[in-house]
C-alpha positions as CSV (number, residue, x, y, z in Angstrom):
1,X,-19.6,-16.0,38.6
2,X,-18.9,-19.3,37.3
3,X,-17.4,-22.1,39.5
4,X,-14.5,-24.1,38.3
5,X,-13.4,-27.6,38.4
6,X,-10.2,-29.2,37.9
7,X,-8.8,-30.2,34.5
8,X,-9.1,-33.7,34.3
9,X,-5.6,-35.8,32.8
10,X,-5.8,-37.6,29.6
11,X,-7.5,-40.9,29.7
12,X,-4.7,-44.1,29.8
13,X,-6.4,-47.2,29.2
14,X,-10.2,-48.3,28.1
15,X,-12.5,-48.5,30.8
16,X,-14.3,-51.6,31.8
17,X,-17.4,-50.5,33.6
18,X,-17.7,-47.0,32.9
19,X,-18.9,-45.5,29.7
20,X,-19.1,-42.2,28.7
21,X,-22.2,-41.1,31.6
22,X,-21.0,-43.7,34.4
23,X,-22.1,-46.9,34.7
24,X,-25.5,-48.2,33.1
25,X,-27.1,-51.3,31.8
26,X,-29.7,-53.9,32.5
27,X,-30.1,-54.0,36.1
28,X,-29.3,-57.0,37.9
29,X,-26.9,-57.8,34.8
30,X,-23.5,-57.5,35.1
31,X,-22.4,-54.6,35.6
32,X,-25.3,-53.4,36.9
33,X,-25.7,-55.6,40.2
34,X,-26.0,-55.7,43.8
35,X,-22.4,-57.4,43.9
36,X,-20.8,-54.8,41.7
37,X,-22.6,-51.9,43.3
38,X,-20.8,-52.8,46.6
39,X,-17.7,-53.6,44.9
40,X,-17.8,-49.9,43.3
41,X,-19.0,-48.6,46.5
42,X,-15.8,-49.8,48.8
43,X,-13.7,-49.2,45.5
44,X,-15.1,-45.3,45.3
45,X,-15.1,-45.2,49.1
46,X,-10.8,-45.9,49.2
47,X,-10.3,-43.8,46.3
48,X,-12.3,-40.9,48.0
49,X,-10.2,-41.3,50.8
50,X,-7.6,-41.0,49.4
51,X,-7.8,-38.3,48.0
52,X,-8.3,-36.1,51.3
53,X,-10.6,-34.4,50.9
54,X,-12.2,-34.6,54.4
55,X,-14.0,-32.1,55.6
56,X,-12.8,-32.3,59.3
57,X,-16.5,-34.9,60.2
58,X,-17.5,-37.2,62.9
59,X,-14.2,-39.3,63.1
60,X,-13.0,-37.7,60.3
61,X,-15.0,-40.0,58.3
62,X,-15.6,-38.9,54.5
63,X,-19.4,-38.3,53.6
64,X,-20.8,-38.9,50.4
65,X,-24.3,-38.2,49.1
66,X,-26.4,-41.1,47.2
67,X,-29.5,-40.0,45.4
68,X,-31.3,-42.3,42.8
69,X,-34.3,-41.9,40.3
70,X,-37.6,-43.8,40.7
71,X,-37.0,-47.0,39.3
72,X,-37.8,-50.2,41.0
73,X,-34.1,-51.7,41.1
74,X,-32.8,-48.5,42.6
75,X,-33.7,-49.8,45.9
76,X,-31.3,-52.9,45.6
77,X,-28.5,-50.8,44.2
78,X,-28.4,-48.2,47.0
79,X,-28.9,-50.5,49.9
80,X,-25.6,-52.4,48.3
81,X,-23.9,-49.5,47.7
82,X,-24.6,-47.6,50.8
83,X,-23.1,-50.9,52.4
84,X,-19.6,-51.0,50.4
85,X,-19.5,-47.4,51.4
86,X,-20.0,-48.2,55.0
87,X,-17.8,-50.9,54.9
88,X,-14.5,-48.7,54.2
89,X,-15.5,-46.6,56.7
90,X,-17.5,-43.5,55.0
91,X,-20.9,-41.9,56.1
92,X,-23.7,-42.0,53.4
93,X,-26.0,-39.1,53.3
94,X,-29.4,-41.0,51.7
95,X,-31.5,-38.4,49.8
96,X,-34.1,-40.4,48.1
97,X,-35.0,-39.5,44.8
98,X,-34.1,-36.7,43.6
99,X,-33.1,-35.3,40.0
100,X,-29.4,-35.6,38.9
101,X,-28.5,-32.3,39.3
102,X,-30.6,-31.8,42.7
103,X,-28.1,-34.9,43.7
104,X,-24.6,-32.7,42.4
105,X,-25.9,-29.6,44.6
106,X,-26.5,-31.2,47.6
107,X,-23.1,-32.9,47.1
108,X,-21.5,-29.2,47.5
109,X,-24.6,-27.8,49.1
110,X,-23.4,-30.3,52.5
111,X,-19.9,-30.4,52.1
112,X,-19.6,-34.1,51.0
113,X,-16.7,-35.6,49.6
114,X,-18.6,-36.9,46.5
115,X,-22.2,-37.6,45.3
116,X,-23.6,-40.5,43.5
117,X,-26.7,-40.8,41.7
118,X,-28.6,-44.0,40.8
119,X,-30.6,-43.8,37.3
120,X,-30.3,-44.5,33.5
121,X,-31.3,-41.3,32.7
122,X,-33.7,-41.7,29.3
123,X,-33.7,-45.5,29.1
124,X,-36.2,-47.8,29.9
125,X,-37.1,-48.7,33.6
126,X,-35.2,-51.9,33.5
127,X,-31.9,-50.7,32.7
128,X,-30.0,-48.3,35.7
129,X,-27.2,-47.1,36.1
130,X,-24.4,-45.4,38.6
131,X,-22.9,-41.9,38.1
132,X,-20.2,-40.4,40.0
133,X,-19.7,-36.4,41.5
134,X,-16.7,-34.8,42.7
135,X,-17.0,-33.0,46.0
136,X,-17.4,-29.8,43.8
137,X,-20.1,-31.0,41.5
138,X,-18.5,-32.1,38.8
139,X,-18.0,-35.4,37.3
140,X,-15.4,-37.4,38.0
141,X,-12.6,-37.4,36.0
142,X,-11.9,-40.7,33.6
143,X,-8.7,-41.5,35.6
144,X,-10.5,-41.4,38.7
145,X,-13.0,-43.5,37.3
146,X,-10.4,-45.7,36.4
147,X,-8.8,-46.1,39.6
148,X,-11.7,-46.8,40.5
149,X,-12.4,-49.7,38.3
150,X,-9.1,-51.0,39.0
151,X,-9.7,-51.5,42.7
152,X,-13.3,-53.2,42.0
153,X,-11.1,-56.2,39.5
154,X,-7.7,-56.1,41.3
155,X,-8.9,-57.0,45.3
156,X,-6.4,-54.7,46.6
157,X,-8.5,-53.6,49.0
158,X,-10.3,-56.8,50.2
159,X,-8.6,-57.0,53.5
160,X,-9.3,-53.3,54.0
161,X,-12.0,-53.4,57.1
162,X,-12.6,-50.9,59.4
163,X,-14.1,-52.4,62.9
164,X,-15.9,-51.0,65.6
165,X,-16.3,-47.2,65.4
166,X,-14.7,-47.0,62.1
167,X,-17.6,-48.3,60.7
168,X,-19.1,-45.4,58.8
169,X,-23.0,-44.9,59.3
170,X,-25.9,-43.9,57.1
171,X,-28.7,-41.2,57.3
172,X,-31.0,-39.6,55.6
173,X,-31.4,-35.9,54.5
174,X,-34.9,-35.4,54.5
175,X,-35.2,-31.8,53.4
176,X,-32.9,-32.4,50.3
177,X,-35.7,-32.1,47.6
178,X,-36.2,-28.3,49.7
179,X,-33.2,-27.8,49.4
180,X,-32.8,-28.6,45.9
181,X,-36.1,-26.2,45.4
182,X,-34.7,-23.0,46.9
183,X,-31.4,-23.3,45.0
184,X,-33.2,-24.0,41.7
185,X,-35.4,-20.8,42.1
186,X,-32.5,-18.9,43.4
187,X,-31.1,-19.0,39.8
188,X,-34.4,-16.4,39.0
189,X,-34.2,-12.9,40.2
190,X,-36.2,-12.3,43.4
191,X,-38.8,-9.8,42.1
192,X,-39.6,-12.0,38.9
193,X,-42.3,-14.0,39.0
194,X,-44.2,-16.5,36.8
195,X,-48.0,-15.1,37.4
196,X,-50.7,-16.1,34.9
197,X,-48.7,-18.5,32.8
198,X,-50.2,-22.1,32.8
199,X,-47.4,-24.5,32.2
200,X,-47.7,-28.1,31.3
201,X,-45.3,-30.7,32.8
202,X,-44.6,-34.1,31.8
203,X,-42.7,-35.3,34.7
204,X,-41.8,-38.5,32.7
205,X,-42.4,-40.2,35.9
206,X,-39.0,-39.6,36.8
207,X,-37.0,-37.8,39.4
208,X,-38.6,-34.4,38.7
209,X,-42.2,-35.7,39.3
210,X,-41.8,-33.5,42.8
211,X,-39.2,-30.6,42.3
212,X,-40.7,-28.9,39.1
213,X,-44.3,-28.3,39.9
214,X,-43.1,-27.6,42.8
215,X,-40.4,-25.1,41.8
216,X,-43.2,-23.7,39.2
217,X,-45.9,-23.0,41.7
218,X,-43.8,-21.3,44.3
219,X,-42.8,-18.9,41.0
220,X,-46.5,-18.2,40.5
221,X,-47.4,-19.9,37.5
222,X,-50.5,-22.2,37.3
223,X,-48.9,-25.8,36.5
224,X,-50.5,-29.0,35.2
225,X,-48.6,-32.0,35.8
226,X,-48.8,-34.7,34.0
227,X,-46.9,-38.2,34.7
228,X,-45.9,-37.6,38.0
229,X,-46.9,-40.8,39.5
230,X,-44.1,-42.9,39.7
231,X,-44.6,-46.9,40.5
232,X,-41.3,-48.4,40.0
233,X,-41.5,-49.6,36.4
234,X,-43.6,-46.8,34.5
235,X,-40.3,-44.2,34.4
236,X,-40.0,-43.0,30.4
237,X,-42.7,-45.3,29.6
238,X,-44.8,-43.4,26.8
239,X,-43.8,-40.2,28.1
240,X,-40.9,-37.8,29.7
241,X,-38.5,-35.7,26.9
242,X,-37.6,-39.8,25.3
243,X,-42.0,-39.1,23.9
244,X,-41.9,-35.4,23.1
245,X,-45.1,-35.9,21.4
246,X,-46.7,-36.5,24.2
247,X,-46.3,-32.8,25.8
248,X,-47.3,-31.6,22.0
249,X,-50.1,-33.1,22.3
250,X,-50.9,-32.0,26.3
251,X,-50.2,-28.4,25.4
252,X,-52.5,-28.1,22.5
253,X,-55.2,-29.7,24.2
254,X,-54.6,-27.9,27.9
255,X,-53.7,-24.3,26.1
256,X,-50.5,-24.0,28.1
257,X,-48.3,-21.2,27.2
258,X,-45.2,-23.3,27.4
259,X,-45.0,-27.1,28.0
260,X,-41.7,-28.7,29.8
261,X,-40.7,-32.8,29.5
262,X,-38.0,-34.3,31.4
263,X,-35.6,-36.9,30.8
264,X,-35.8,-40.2,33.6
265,X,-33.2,-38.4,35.8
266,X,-34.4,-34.3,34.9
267,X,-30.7,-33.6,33.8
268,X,-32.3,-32.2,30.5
269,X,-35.7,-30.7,29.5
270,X,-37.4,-30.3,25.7
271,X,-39.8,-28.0,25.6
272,X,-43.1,-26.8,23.7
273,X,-44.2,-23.6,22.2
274,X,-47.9,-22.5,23.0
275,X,-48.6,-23.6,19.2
276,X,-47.4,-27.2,20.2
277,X,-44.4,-27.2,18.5
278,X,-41.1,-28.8,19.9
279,X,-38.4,-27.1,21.1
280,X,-34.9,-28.9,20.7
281,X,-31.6,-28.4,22.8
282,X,-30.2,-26.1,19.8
283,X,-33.0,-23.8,19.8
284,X,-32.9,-23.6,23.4
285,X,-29.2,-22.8,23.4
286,X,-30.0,-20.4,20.3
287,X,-32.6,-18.5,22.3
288,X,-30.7,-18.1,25.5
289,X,-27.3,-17.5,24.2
290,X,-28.4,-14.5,21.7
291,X,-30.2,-12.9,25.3
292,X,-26.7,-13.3,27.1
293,X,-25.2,-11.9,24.3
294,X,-26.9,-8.9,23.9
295,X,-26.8,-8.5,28.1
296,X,-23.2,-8.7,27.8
297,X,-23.0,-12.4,29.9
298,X,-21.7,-14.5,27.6
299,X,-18.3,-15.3,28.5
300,X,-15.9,-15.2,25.5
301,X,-19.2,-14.8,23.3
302,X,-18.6,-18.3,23.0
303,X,-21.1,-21.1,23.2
304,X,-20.1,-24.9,23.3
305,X,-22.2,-27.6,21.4
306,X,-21.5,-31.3,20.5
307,X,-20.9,-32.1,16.7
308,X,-24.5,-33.2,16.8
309,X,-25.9,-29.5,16.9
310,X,-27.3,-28.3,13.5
311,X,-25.3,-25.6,11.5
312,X,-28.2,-23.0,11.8
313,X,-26.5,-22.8,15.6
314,X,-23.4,-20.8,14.3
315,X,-25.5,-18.8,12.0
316,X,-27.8,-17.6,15.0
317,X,-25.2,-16.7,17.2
318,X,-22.5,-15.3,14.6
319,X,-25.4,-12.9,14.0
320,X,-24.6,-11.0,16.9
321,X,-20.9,-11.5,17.0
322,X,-20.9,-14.8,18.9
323,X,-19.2,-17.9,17.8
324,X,-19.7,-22.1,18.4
325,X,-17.0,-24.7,20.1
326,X,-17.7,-28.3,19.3
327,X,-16.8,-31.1,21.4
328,X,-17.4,-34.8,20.8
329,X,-20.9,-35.7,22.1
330,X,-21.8,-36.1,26.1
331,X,-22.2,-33.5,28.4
332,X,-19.1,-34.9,30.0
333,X,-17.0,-33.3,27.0
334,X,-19.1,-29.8,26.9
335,X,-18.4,-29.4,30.8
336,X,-15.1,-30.2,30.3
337,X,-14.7,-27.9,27.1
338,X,-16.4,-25.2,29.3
339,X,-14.5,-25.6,32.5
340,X,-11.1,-25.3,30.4
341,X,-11.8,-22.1,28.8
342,X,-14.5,-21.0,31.4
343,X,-17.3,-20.7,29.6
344,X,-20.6,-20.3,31.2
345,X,-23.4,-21.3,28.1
346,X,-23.5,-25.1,26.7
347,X,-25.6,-28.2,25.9
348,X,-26.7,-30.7,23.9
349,X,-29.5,-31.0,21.1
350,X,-31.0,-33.3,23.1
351,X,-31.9,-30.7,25.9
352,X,-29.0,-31.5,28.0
353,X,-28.3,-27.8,29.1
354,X,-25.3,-26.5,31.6
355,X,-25.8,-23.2,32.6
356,X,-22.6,-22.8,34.7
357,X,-23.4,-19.2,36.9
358,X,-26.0,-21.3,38.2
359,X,-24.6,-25.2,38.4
360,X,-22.1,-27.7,37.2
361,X,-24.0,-30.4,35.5
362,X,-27.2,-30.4,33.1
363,X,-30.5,-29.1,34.9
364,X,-33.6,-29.6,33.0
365,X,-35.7,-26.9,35.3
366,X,-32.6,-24.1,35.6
367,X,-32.8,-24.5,31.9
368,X,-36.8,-24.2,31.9
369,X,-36.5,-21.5,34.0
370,X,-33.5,-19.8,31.8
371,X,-35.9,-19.8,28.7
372,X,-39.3,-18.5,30.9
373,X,-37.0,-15.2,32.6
374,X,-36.5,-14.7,28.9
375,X,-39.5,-14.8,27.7
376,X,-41.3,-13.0,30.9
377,X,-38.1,-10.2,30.2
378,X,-39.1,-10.0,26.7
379,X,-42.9,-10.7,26.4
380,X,-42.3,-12.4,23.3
381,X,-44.1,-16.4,23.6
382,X,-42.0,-19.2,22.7
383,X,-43.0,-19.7,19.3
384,X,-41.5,-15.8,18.2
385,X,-38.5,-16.6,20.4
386,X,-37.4,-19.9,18.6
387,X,-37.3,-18.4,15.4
388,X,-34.0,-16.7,15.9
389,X,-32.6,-20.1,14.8
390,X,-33.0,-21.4,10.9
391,X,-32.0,-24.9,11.3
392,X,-30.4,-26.9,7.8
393,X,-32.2,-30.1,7.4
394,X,-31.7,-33.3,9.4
395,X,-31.7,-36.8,8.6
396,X,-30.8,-39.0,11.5
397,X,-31.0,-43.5,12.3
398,X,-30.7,-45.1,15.5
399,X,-30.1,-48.6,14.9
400,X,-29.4,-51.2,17.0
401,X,-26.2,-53.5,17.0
402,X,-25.4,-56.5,17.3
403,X,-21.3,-55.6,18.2
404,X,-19.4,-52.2,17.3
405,X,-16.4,-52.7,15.6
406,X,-14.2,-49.8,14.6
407,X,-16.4,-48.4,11.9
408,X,-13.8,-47.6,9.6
409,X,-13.4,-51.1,8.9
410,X,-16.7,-51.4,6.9
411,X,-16.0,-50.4,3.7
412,X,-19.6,-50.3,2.1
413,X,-20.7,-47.9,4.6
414,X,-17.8,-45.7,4.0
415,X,-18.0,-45.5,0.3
416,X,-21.2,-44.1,1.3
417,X,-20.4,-41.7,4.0
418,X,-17.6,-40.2,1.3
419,X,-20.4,-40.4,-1.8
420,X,-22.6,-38.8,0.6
421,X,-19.9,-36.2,1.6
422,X,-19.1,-35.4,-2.3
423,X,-23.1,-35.2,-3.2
424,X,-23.6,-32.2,-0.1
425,X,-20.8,-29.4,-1.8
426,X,-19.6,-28.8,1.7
427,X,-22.7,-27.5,2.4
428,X,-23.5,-30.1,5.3
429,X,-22.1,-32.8,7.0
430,X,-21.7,-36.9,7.9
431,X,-22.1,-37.6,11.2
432,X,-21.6,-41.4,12.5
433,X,-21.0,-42.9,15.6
434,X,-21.7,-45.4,18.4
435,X,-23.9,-44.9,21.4
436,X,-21.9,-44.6,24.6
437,X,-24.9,-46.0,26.7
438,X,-26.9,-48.7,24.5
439,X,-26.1,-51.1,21.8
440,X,-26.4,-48.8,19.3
441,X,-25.4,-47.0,16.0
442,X,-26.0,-43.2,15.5
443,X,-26.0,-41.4,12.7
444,X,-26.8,-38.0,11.6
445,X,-26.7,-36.5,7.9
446,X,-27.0,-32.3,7.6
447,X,-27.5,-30.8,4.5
448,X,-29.9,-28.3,2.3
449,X,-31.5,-31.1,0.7
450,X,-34.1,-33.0,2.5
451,X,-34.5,-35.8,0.0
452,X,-30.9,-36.1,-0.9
453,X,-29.9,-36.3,3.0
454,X,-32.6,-38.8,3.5
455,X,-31.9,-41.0,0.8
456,X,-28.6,-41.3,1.5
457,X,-29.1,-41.9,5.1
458,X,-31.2,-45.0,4.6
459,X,-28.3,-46.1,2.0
460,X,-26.2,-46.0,5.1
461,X,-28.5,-47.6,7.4
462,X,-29.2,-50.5,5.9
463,X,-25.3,-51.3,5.0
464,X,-24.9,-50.9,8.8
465,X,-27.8,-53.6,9.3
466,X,-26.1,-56.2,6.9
467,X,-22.4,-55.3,8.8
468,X,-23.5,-55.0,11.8
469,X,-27.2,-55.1,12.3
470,X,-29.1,-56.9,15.7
């Protein structure tokens, strides 16, 4: 059955340090520093308080749970935010690293009052970042966030200081990455098992560098890892889901029957066919929502996708009677899209997967483990399964800014984005937007015709480096 969270309210005001996945930036640059991690910790320490949800602990003291990725500056963030969580009086369960999603089930797993994880997800190692859990799983809704933020500029609560006793304490949970383990294999029936399948991994270095070889083996299969040795500063670096040519490449040469390739904090997972072809977030979503379908767990028949999915996504699933729901992108808006109507099948092209029966964030290795029951179920390999989805071509830019105005105010590039529009027939789309994590410009044409799509897309790119170009 799929766990629910509660809808969250409108959003009132912009935020200031939050964006749309938590906090992130270039660490030990504003906002990204030891002095703002404390602030945010005593700020999310009054606002967790407040909120009751106390689970009856030592004192009555909330907990919350702080996991991080393996970067280098992850140690100076959760020393300083373990100690503004102290400081207002609230335990801190320390789990080390651990993947993002391994962070929101231990957050419900133990009862906490909330969860925070420490990581930048895909970028480079010296950027980091700060995301937020409610004590169910989820992520925290914007106006918590910006209550929050509010308390971490205003200095309501700087004369707010517990003494003696009151003091909360810190420990850590060293069988939380075993924990993680079981519930991640619990999410695969008991009697199936992964025998005889070599699987690649790239680990990206990241937070998964433990949990999915782990989580692999203990299924059966024979795993070769690959970029699981983590120093501080080598997370993403030429590898992980961010280099998916990298796990091509390891499957081909390795004869793997499936490669898998993580993201920096294992929230999402790419994988490769036993030919050494990629698999993308849509075909992934393709794959496993036409099994739900036909198995009759697909709730509403309904799949949520971002408006960066390609068409072919609707065509796969209307096949068999099922039907697509965008949202905006983030996997913030598909959770939220699938907690209102209570869906239980999502994600992101990018390989950002929520499989809610299972969990209520993105899991790169449920999501692995999704597509290998299917394939195990159906004996077909990965490279007969993708085919179910016929994708329209793609043209996309990532360009750096220099600032984001409101991009209707640059008329060149929207005489282009309507000329565009008019040249496709309705038979694609115009996709432009700003990055909600870096200083950066996306932008996505669809259409039938490669050449068209592509020529128009560097039209559109290089008016967006004379507006607004780094």
């Amino acid at each position: 059955m799929s766990t629910s969270a509660p809808a969250s309210r409108p959003p009132t005001g912009p935020k200031r340090i939050f964006g749309t996945d938590g906090v992130r930036g270039l660490a030990n640059v504003e906002p990204v520093t030891a002095e703002t991690a404390l602030k945010l910790g005593r700020a999310a320490a009054h606002v967790i308080t407040q909120l009751g949800r106390g689970q009856g602990r030592v004192n009555n003291r909330p907990i919350i749970a702080l996991g991080k990725d393996t970067r280098q500056s992850g140690y100076m963030l959760e020393d300083a935010l373990a100690a503004g969580l102290m400081s207002l009086g609230v335990d801190v369960f320390q789990l080390g690293p651990l993947p993002t999603p391994g962070v929101a089930y231990i957050t419900r797993s133990l009862r906490c009052d909330a969860g925070i994880v420490l990581t930048a997800s895909h970028n480079p190692y010296e950027d980091n970042g700060i995301k937020f859990f409610q004590h169910d799983g989820y992520k925290l809704p914007d106006e918590i966030e910006r209550r929050i933020e509010d308390l971490v500029f205003s200095g309501e609560i700087e004369n707010i200081r517990p003494t003696a006793g009151n003091i909360g304490r810190a420990r850590r949970i060293d069988d939380a990455l075993g924990r993680y383990v079981e519930f991640a294999k619990a999410s695969l029936p008991r009697k199936l098992t992964l025998d005889k399948l070599r699987i690649a991994v790239d680990a990206g270095n990241g937070a998964a560098y433990k949990s999915t070889p782990w989580i692999l083996r203990e299924l059966g299969a024979d795993v070769l890892t690959f970029h699981n040795n983590p120093d501080g500063t080598n997370i993403n670096r030429d590898c992980g889901s961010t280099h998916p040519e990298e796990i091509q490449l390891l499957v081909r040469q390795t004869g793997a029957g499936i490669g898998i390739t993580h993201d920096g904090d294992a929230d999402r997972v790419l994988l490769c066919d036993e030919q050494g072809e990629l698999v993308d977030g849509d075909e992934i979503m393709a794959i496993a929502a036409r099994e739900f379908l036909r198995a009759g767990r697909l709730a509403e028949n309904t799949v949520v996708a971002t408006v960066m999915s390609n068409y072919g996504l609707e065509e796969a699933i209307g096949d068999l009677g099922g039907k697509v729901v965008r949202t905006q992108v983030g996997d913030r808006y598909v959770i939220e899209e699938m907690v209102k109507s209570n869906l239980n099948v999502g994600g992101e092209q990018s390989g950002h997967m929520i499989f809610r029966d299972y969990t209520t964030t993105g899991d790169g290795i449920i999501t692995a483990l999704q597509i290998l029951r299917i394939m195990m179920d159906t004996g077909k390999p990965l490279s007969e399964l993708r085919k179910c989805l016929v994708k329209y071509p793609q043209a996309q830019r990532n360009l750096k800014v220099a600032r984001k105005p409101p991009l209707a105010d640059l008329p060149e590039v929207q005489r282009l984005m309507s000329e565009t529009e008019a040249q496709l027939g309705g038979k694609g789309r115009v996709l432009l937007r700003y990055s909600g994590t870096e200083p950066k410009v996306r932008l996505l044409i669809e259409g039938r015709d490669q050449a068209l799509i592509e020529r128009q897309a560097d039209l559109i790119a290089e008016a967006l480096r004379q507006e607004i170009g780094a």
